[in-house]
C-alpha positions in Angstrom: 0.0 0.0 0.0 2.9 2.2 0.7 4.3 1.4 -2.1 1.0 2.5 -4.3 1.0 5.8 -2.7 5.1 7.0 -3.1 4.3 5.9 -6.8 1.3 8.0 -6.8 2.9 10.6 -5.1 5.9 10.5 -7.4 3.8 11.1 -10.8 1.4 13.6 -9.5 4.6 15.8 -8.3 6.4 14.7 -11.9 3.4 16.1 -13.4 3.3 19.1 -12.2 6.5 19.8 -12.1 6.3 19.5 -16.0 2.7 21.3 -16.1 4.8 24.2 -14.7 7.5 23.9 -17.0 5.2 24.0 -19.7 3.1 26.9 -18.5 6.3 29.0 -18.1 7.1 28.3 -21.6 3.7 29.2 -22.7 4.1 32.8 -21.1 7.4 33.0 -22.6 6.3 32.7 -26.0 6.7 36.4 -27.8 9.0 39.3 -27.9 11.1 40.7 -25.6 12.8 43.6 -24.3 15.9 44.4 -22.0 17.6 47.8 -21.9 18.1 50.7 -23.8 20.3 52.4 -26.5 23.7 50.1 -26.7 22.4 48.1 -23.8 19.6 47.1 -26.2 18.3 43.2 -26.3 15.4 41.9 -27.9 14.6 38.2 -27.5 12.2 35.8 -29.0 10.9 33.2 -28.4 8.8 30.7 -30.5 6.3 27.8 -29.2 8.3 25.3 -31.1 11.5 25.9 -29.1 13.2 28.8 -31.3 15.2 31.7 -30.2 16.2 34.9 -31.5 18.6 37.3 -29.6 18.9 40.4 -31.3 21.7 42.8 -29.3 23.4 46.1 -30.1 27.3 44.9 -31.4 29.3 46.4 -29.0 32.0 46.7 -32.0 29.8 49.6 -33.7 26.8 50.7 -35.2 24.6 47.1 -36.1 22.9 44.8 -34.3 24.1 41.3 -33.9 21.8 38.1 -33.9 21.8 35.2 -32.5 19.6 32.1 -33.8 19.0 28.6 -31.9 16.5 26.9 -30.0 15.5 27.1 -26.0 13.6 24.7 -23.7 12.7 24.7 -20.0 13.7 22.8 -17.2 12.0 24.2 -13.9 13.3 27.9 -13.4 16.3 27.0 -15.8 16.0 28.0 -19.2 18.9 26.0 -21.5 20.2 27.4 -24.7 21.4 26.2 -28.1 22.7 28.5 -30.0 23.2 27.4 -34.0 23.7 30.8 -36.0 24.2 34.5 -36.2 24.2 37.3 -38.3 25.1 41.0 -38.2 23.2 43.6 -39.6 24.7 47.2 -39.4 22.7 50.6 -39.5 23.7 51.6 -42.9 22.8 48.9 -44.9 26.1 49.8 -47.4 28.1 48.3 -44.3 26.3 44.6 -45.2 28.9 43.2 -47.2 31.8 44.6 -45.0 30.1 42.7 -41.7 29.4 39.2 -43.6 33.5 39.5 -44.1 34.2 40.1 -40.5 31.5 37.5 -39.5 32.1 34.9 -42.0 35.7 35.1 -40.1 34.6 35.0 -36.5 31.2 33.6 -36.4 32.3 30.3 -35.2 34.5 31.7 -32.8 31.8 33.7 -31.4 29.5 31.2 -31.0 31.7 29.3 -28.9 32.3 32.1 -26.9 28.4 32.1 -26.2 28.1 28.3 -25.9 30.6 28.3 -22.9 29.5 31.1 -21.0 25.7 31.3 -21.6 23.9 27.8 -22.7 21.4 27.9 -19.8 20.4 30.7 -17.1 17.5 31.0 -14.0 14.7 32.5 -14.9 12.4 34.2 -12.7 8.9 36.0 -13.3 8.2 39.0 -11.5 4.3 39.2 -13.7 3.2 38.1 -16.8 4.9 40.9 -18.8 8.5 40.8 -16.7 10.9 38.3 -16.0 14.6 38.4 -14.5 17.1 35.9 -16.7 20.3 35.7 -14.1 23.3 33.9 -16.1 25.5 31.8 -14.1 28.1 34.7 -13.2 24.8 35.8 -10.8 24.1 38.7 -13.3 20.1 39.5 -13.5 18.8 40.7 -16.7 15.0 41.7 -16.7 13.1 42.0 -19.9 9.3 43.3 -20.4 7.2 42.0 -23.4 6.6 44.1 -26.4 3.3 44.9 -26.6 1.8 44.7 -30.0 
């Protein structure tokens, strides 16, 4: 009888543990916004698991993305991350940033695999959450409203 009721007890809390998981992924779902100006990040995030982070390049005037999928593991959010592009402000720069990309890209996406491939997330409403990376440094974005 014990027995019946630890398994019972073990799929009930395995179940919701997931039911949360997935609800948290639900309200995740959308666009994103964190800071301001050069500070600037815009995620998004897809219901089938993709992930766009679109950032100000701290190397000049163009906004650098990166492309890969997400999923959720409690408060833990895990990245892949599979591509990137640059895109400057003056679209006459185009050619000159595919160069320096086609260069680096791989490099740079290591750099981001190592240091960022999964983070704790934490809601403070349905329009705000805190992402803190694993150096203990919080991010908070709001959703874009349409």
């Amino acid at each position: 009888m014990l027995l019946k009721f630890l398994i019972a007890a073990t799929l009930t809390f395995l179940c919701l543990a997931g039911c949360k998981s997935n609800e948290a992924g639900k309200k995740l779902v959308g666009k994103w916004n964190s800071g301001t100006g050069s500070e600037q990040m815009i995620a998004e995030f897809s219901a089938d698991g993709k992930l766009a982070l679109n950032a100000r390049a701290p190397t000049g005037p163009m906004w650098m993305t990166i492309l890969g999928t997400y999923s959720l593991s409690g408060d833990t959010i895990n990245f892949t991350y599979t591509d990137m592009r640059m895109t400057p402000d003056d679209p006459k720069q185009q050619a000159i940033a595919n160069m320096a990309l086609k260069a680096t890209k791989q490099r740079m996406l290591d750099v981001f695999i190592k240091n960022d491939s999964s983070d704790q997330l934490s809601w403070k409403s349905d329009d705000q959450f805190v992402m803190t990376d694993a150096k203990g440094k919080p991010q908070t974005f709001d959703r874009v409203k349409k």
